[in-house]
LOKOLLUM-523225 format. One record per residue (C-alpha): residue in three letters; x, y, z negated. Coordinates in pm, 1 decimal. Each point is the difference from the previous one (the first is absolute). Layout:
BEGIN
[ALA; [X; Y; Z]]
...
END
This chain:
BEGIN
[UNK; [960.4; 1371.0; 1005.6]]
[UNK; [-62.2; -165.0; -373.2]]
[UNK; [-360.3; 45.7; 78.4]]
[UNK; [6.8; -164.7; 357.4]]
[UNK; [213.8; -297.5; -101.8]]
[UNK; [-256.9; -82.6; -342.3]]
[UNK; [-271.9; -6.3; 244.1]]
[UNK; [144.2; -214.1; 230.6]]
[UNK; [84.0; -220.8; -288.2]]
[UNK; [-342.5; 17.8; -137.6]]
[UNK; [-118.4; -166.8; 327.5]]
[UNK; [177.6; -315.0; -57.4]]
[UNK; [79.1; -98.5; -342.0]]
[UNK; [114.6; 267.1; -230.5]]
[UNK; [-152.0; 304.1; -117.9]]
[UNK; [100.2; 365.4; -11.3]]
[UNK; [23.8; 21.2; -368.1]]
[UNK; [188.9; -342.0; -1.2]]
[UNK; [227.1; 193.9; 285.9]]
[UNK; [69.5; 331.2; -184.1]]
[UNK; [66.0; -204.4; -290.2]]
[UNK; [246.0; -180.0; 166.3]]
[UNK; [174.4; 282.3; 139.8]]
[UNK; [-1.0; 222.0; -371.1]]
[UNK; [153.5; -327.2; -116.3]]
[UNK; [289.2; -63.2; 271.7]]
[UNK; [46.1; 403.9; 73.7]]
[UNK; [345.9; 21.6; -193.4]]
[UNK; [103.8; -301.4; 104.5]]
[UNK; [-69.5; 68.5; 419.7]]
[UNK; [161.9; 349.7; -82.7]]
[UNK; [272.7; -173.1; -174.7]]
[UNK; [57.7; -271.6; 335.2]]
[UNK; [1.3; 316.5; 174.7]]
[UNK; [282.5; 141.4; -165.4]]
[UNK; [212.8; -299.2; -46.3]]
[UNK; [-34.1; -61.5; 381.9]]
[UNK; [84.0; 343.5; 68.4]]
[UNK; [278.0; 4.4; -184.0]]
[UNK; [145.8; -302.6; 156.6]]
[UNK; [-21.3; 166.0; 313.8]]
[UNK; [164.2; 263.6; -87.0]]
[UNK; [300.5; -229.8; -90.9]]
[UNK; [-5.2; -129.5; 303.9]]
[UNK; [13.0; 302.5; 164.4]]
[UNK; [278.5; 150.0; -174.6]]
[UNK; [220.0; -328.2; 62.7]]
[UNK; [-87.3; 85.7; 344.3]]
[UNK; [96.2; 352.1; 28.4]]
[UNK; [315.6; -19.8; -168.9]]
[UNK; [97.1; -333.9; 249.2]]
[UNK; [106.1; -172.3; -310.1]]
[UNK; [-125.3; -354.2; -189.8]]
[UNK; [-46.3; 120.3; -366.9]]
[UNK; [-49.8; -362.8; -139.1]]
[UNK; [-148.4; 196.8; -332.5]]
[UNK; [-298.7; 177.9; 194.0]]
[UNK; [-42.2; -253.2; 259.0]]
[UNK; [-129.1; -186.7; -238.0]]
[UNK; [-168.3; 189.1; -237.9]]
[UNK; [-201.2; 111.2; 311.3]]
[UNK; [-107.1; -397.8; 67.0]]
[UNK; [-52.5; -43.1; -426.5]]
[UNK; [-248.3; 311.6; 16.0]]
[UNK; [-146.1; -109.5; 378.7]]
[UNK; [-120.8; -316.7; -165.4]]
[UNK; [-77.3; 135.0; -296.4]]
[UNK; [-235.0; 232.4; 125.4]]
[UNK; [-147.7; -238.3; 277.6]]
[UNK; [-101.8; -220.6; -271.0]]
[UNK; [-116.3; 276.0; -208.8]]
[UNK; [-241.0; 44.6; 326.8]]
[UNK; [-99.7; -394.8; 48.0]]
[UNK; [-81.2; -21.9; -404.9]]
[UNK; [-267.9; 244.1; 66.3]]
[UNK; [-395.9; -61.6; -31.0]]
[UNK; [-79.9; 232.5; 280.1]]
[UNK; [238.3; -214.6; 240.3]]
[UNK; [-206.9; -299.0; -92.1]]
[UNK; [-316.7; 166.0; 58.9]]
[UNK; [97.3; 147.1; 337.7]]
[UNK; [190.4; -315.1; 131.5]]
[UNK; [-189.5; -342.5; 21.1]]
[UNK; [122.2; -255.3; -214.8]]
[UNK; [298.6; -237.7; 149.5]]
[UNK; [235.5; -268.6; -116.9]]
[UNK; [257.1; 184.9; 211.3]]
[UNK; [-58.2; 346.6; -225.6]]
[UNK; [-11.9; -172.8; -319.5]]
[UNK; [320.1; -179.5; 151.8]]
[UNK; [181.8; 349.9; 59.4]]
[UNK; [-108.5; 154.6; -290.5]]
[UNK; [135.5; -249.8; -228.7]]
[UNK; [343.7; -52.9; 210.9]]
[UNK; [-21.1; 391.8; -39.5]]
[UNK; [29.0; 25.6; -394.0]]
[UNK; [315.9; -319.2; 7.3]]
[UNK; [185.2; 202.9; 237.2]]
[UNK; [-15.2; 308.8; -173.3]]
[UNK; [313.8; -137.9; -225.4]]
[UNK; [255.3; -61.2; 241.2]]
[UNK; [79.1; 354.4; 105.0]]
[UNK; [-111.0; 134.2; -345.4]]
[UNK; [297.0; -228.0; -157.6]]
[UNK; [245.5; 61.8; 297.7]]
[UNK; [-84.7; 332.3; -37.6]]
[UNK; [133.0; -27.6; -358.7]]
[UNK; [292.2; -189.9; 107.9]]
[UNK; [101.0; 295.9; 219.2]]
[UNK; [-51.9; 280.2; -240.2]]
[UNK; [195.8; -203.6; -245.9]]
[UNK; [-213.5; -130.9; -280.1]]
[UNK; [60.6; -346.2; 54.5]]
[UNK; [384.0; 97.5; -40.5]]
[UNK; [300.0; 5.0; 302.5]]
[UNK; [59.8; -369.1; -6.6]]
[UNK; [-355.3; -82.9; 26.6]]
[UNK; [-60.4; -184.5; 364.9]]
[UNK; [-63.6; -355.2; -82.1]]
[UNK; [-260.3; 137.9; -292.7]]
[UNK; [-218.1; 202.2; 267.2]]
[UNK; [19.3; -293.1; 186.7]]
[UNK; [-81.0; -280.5; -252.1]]
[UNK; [-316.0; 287.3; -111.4]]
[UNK; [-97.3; 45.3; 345.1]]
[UNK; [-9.6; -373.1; 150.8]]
[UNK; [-298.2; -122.4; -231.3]]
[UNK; [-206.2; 321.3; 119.9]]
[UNK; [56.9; -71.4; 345.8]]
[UNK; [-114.6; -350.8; -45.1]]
[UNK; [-289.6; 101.6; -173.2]]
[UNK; [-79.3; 232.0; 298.0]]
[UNK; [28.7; -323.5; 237.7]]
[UNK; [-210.3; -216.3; -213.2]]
[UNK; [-252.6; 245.5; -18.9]]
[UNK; [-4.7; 48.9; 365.9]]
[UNK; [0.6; -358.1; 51.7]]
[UNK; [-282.3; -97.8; -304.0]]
[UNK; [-199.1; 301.0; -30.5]]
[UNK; [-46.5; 176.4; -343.1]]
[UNK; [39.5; -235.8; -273.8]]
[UNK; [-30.0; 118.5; -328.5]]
[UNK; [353.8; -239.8; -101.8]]
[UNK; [224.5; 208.0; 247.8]]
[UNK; [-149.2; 365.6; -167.4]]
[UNK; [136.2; -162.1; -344.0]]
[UNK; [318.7; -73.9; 113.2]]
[UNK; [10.6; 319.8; 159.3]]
[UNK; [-80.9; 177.3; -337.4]]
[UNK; [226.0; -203.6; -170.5]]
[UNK; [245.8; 26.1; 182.0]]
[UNK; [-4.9; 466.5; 67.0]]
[UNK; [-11.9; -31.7; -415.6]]
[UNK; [323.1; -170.4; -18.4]]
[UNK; [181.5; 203.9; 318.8]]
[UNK; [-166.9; 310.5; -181.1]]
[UNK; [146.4; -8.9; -366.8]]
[UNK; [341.2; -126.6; 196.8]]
[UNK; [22.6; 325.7; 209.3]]
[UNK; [-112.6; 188.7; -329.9]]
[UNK; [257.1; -184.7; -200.7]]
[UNK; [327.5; 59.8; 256.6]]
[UNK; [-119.5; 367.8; 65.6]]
[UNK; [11.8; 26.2; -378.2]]
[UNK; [308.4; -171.8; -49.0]]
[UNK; [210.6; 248.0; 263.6]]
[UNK; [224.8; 242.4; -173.0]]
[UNK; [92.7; 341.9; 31.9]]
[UNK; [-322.3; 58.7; 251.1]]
[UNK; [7.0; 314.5; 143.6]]
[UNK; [-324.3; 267.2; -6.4]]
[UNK; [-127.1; -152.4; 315.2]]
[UNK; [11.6; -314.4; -51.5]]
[UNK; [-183.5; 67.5; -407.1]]
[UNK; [-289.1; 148.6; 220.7]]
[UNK; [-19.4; -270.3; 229.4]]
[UNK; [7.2; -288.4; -284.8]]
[UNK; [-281.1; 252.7; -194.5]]
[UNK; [-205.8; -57.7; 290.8]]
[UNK; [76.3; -363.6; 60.9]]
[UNK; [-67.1; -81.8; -385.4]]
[UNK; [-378.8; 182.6; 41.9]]
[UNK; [-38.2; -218.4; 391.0]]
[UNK; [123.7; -286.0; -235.9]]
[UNK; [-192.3; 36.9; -324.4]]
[UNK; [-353.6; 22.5; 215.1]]
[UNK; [106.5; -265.5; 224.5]]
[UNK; [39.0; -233.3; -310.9]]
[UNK; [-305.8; 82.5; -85.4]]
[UNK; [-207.6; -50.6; 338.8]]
[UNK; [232.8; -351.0; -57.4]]
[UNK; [-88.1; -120.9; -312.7]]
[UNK; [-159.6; 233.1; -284.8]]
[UNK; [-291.2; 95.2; 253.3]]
[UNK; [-174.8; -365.9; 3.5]]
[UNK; [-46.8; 68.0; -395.4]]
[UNK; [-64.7; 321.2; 4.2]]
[UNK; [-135.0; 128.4; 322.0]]
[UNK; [-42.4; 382.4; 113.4]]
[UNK; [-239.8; 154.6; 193.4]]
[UNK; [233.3; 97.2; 307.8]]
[UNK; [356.2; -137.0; 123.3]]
[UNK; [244.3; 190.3; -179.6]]
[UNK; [339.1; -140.9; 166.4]]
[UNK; [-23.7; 205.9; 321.8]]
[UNK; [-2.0; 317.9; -259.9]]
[UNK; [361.0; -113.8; -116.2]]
[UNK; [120.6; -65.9; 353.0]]
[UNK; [-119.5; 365.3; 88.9]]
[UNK; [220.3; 145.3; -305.4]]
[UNK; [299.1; -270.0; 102.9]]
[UNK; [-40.4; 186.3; 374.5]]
[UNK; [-4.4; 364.9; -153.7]]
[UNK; [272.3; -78.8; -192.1]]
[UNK; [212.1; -136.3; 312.1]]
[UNK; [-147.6; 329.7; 166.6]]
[UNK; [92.6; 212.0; -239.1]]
[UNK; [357.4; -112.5; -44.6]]
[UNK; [31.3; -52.9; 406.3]]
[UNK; [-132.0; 411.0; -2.9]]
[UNK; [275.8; 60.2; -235.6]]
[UNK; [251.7; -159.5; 173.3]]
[UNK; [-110.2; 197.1; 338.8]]
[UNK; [60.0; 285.7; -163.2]]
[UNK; [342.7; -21.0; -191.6]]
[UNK; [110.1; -185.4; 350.2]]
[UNK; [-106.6; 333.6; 174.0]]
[UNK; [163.3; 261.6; -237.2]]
[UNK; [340.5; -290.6; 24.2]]
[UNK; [-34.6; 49.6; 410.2]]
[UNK; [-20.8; 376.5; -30.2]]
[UNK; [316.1; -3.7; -228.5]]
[UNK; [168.4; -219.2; 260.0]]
[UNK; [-92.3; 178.5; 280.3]]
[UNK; [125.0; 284.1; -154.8]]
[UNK; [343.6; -165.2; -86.7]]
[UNK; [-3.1; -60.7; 342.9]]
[UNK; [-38.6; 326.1; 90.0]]
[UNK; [263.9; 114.6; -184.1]]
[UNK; [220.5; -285.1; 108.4]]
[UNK; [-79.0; 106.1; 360.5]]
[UNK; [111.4; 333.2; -20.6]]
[UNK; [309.4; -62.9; -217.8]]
[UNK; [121.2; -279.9; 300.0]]
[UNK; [-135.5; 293.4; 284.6]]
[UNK; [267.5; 238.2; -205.5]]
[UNK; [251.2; -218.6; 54.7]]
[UNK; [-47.3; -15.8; 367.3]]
[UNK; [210.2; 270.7; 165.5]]
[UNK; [-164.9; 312.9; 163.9]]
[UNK; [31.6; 110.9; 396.5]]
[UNK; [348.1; -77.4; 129.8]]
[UNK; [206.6; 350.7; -19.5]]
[UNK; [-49.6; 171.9; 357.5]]
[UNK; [357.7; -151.9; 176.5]]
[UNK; [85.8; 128.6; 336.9]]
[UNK; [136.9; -382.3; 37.6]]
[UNK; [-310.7; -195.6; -110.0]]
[UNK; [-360.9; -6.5; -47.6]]
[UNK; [-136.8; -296.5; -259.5]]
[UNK; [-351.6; -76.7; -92.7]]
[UNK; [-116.4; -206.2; -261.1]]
[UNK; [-327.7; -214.4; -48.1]]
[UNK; [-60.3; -159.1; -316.6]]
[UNK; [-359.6; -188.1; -25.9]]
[UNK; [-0.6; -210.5; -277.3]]
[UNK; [-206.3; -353.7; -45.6]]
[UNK; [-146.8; 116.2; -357.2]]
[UNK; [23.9; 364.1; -186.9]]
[UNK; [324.8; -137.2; -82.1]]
[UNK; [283.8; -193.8; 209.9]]
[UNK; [310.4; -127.7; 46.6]]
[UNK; [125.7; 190.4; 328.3]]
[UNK; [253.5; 283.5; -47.2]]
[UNK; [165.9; 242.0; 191.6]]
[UNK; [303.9; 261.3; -27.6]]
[UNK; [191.3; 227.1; 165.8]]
[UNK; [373.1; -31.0; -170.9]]
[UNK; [240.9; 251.4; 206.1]]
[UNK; [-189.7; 275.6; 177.8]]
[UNK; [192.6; 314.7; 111.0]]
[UNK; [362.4; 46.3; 170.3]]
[UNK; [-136.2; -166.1; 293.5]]
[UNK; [-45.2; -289.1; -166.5]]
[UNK; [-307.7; -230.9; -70.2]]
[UNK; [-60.2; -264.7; -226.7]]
[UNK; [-309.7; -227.4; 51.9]]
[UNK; [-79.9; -274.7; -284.7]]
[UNK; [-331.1; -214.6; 8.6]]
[UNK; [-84.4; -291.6; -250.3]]
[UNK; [-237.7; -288.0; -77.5]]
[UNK; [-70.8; -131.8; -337.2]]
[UNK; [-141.1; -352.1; 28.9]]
[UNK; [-369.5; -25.6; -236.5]]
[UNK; [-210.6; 292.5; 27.7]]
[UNK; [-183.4; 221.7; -247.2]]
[UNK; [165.9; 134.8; -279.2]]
[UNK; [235.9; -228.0; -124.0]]
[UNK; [156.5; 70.1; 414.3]]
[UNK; [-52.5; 351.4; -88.2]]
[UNK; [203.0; -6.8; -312.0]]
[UNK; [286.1; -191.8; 181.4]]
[UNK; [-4.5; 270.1; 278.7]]
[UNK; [57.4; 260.6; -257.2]]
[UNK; [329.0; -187.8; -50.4]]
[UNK; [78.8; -36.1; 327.4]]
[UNK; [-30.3; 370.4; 44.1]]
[UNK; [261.9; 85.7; -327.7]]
[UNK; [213.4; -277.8; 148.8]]
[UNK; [54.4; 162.7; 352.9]]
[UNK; [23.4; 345.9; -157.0]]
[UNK; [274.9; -163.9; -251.4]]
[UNK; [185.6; -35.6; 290.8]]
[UNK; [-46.1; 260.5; 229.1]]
[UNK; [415.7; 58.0; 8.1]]
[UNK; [-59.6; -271.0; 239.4]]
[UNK; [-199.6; 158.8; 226.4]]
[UNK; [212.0; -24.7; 295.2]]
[UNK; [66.5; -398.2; -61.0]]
[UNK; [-301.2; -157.0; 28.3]]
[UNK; [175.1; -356.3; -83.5]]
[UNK; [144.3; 109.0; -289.6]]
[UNK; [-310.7; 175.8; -134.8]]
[UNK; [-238.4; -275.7; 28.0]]
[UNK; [228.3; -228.1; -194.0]]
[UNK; [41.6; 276.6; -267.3]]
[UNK; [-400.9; -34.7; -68.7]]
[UNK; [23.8; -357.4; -4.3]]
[UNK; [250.0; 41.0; -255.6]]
[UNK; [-249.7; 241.5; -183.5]]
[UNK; [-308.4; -260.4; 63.8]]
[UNK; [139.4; -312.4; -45.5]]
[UNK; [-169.8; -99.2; -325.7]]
[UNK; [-242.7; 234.5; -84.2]]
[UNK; [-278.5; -52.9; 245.0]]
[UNK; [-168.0; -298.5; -140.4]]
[UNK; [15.8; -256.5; 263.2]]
[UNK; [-85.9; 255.9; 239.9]]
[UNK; [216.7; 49.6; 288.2]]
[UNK; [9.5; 315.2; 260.5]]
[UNK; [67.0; 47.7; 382.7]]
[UNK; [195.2; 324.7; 97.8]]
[UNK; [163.9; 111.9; 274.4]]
[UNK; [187.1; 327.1; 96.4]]
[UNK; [128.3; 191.5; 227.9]]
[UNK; [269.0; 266.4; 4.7]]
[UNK; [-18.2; 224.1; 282.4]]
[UNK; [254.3; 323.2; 61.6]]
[UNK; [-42.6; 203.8; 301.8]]
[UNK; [374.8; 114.1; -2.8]]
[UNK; [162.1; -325.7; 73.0]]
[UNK; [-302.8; -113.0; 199.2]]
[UNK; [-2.9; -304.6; -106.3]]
[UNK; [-263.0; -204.0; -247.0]]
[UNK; [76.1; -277.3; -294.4]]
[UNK; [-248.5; -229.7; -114.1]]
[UNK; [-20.6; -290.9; -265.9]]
[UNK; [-345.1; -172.4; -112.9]]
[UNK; [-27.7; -272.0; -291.3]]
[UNK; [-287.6; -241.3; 96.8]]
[UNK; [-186.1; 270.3; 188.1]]
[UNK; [-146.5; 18.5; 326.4]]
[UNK; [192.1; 157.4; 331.7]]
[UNK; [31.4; 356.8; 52.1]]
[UNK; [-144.5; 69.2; 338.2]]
[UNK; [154.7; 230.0; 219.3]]
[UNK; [-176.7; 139.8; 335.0]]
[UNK; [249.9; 139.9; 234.5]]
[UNK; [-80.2; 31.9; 350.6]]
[UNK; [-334.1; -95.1; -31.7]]
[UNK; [109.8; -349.2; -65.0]]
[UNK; [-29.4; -127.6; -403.1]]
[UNK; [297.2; -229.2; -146.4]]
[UNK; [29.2; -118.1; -360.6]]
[UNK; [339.8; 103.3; -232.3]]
[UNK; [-2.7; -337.0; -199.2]]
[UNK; [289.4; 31.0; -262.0]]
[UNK; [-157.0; -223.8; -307.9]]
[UNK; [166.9; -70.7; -348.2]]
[UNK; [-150.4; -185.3; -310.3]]
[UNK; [-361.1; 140.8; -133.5]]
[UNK; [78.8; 221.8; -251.4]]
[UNK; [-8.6; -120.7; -394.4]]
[UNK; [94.7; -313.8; 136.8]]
[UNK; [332.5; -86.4; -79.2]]
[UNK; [262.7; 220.5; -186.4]]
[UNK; [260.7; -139.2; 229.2]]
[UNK; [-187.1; 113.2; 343.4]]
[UNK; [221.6; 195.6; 248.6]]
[UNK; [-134.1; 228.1; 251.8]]
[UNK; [140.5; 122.6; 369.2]]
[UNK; [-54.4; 301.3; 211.0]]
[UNK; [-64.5; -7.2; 372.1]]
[UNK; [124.8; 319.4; 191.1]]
[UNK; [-158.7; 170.5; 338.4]]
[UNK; [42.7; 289.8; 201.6]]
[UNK; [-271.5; 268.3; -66.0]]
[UNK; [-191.8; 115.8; 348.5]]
[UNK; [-199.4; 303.8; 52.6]]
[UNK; [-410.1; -102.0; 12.4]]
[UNK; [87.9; -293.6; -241.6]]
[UNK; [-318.6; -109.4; -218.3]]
[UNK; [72.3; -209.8; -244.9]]
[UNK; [-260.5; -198.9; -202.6]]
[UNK; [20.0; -139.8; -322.7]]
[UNK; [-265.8; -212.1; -152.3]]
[UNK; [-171.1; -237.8; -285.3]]
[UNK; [-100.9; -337.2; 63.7]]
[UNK; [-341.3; 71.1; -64.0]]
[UNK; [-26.4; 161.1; 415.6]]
[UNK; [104.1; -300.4; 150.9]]
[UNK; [-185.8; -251.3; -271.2]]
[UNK; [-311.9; 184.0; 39.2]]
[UNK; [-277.3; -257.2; 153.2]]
[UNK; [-277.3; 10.1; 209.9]]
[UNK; [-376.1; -150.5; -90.7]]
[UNK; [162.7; -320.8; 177.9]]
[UNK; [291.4; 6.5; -243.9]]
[UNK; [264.9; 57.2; 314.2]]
[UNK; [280.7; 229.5; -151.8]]
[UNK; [37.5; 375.1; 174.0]]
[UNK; [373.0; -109.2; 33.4]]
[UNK; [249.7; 135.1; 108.3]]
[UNK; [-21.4; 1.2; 376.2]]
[UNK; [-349.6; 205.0; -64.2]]
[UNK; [231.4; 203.6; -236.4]]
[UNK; [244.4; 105.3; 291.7]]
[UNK; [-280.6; 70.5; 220.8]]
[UNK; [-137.6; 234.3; -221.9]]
[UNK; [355.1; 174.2; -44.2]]
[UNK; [18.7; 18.6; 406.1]]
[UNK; [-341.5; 190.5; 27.7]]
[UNK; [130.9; 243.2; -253.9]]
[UNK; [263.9; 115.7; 294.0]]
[UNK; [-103.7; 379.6; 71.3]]
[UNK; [-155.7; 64.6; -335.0]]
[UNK; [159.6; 171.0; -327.7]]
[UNK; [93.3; -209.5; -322.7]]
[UNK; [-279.2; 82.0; -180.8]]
[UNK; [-240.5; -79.7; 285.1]]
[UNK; [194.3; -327.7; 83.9]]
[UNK; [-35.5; -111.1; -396.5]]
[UNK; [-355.2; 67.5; 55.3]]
[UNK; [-40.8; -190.3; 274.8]]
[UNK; [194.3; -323.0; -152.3]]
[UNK; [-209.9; 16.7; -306.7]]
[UNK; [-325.6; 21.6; 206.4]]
[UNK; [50.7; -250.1; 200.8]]
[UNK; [83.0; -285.7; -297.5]]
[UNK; [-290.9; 102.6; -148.6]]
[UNK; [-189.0; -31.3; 290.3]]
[UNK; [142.2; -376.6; 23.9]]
[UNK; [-60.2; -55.4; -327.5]]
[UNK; [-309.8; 76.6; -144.6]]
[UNK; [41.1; -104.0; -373.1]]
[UNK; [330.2; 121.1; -114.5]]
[UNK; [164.3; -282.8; -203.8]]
[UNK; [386.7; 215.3; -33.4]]
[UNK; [108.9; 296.2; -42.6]]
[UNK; [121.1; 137.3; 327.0]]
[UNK; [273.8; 282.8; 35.5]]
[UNK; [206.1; 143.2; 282.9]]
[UNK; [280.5; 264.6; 48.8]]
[UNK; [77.4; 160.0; 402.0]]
[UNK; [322.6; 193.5; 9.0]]
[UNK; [25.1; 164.0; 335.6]]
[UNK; [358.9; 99.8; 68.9]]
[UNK; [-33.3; 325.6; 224.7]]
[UNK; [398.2; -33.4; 129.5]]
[UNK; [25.8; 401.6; -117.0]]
[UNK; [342.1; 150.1; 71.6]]
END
């Protein structure tokens, strides 16, 4: 290809010793474009896949794009292969007074122009950008490329002198500033020392290459303690899932008065839903269901209270009124701002009657006949107010009753087109349960919010009690 291009050249004005010479000469520095370029893609492309503006990256990915474009314009081999033009002279110049602006936002961003340091990026980038504009406007003149040199000498030793100046630096940041001080110390001398004393190649694009491995190596480093910090989390997490799954109770006891079923599908690994069964046995059934507000773990640690605040007063078992306010009692104060939805339901197949009491929860839903009604009985959320007071609401038990109780996250659950599931959708699913066991019926419910929903954005839990009217 080296061959075939030199002998094209040789038929117009160059030959292909003057070619190869030309391309031994600029060979580090097209490899070196290449790299800077590809490296700003990169960048780019990571900003992209995480779906996040990293103001650090962004532009360090346009300070090594121009860098490495100009790297490529400098070149002899581009002026032998392109025909002479005020417009490329133009560009190349604008090219090299451009460079600055990212490079020194850039160095606002990763802090060595210090945290307060706005107007003094600004007031160092204005003059380049004017530069830029009278170049593009005037063409090359040799007065703008002294400002220009003046003026990355004085930015230069400022950035050295505030990097130098910050205390306490951590290892990164020393291994950053290492790199920065070599970019800086060849830069000077490209800016000033190299008119006197002139070297055979371009040495500055050698210090931004160690300035970029240093950003690489401490970005590498950073990868990796970020990745051994996720696997620790995510096996906190783990842990954290299974201690709030422990807490959960097992299968409701076989009853020959009621069948329950319990769904529990939680938002994260962790959530704030919980569920309990507080007086099982001597016919009897006791059905609580809760909703921290927040999710994650901080929910999950309140839920953990919520749980040793209903056991605290399972005496109460039979009075769901009086229970709930004996875990606000216990919450009040101790939940950080967080508040929790409960409601309960005390159900005893002897008297055939059931008692219900809720505290900022949604309705229990009960499907008798194959028609659906809400049992509203609402008191204060819990954690509240010390001073909240609860009340039960008594019915008469039937045989085939289903009752339903739920989290807000069913009826909140929305669509693509935002519309919520609600909770007419939510009754409609309980009527189509009608033939089916508990189990199957939770199943169904469940199914058919995800279904609605495809993103889950709550934690979504349901209870069905089916009261079977024995003896």
């Amino acid at each position: 290809m080296y061959h075939s291009l030199a002998m094209i050249l040789v038929d117009t004005q160059y030959t292909a010793a003057e070619v190869l010479r030309a391309f031994h000469h600029d060979e580090p520095y097209l490899f070196l474009g290449a790299a800077f370029t590809t490296v700003s893609i990169l960048s780019i492309g990571f900003c992209v896949l995480r779906r996040r503006f990293d103001a650090l990256l962004v532009w360090m990915a346009v300070f090594a794009y121009l860098y490495g474009q100009r790297l490529w314009l400098d070149t002899n081999l581009l002026r032998m292969t392109v025909p002479d033009s005020a417009f490329l002279d133009r560009l190349r110049f604008v090219a090299s007074l451009l460079v600055p602006i990212p490079a020194f936002i850039f160095f606002r961003e990763a802090g060595f122009l210090g945290y307060r340091s706005r107007p003094v990026t600004l007031a160092i980038c204005a003059p380049f950008l004017i530069l830029a504009g009278a170049a593009f406007a005037f063409g090359p003149l040799a007065l703008l490329q002294v400002i220009n040199n003046v003026l990355v000498v004085v930015a230069l030793v400022a950035v050295v002198v505030r990097s130098l100046r910050r205390g306490s630096p951590d290892r990164d940041f020393v291994v950053i500033r290492r790199g920065l001080l070599c970019f800086v110390a060849l830069a000077l001398w490209n800016n000033t020392a190299a008119y006197w004393v002139p070297l055979p190649f371009n040495v500055e694009p050698y210090g931004f290459a160690v300035f970029l491995g240093c950003l690489g190596y401490v970005a590498a480093r950073r990868t990796l303690e970020r990745d051994v910090e996720l696997g620790e989390i995510h096996r906190e997490l783990d842990m954290a899932r299974r201690i709030q799954l422990s807490i959960l109770p097992n299968a409701f006891p076989e009853s020959a008065d009621f069948r329950v079923a319990a769904r529990y599908v939680p938002m994260t690994t962790v959530a704030g839903d919980l569920y309990d069964f507080l007086a099982v046995g001597g016919r009897q059934a006791g059905l609580l269901i809760a909703d921290v507000s927040g999710h994650g773990v901080p929910a999950a640690m309140i839920a953990s209270m919520v749980k040793m605040a209903a056991i605290s007063q399972r005496a109460h078992a039979a009075e769901p009124a009086q229970l709930l306010a004996g875990m606000n009692t216990a919450l009040c104060g101790n939940t950080q701002g967080q508040f929790v939805t409960a409601a309960y339901v005390h159900l005893d197949a002897s008297a055939g009657e059931m008692r219900y009491a809720a505290a900022g929860h949604p309705a229990m839903l009960l499907l008798r006949g194959g028609v659906v009604s809400e049992i509203a009985e609402n008191g204060l959320l819990l954690a509240a107010a010390l001073t909240a007071t609860y009340s039960d609401r008594t019915l008469q038990l039937e045989a085939g009753d289903r009752l339903l109780l739920y989290t807000d996250g069913l009826v909140e659950a929305r669509n693509g087109d935002g519309v919520l599931f609600g909770e007419e959708r939510l009754n409609g699913a309980l009527l189509s349960t009608k033939g089916l066991t508990p189990d199957e019926s939770a199943d169904k419910i469940i199914a058919s919010v995800e279904q609605w929903a495809k993103l889950q954005d709550d934690d979504l839990t349901v209870l069905v009690c089916d009261y079977l009217g024995a003896g």
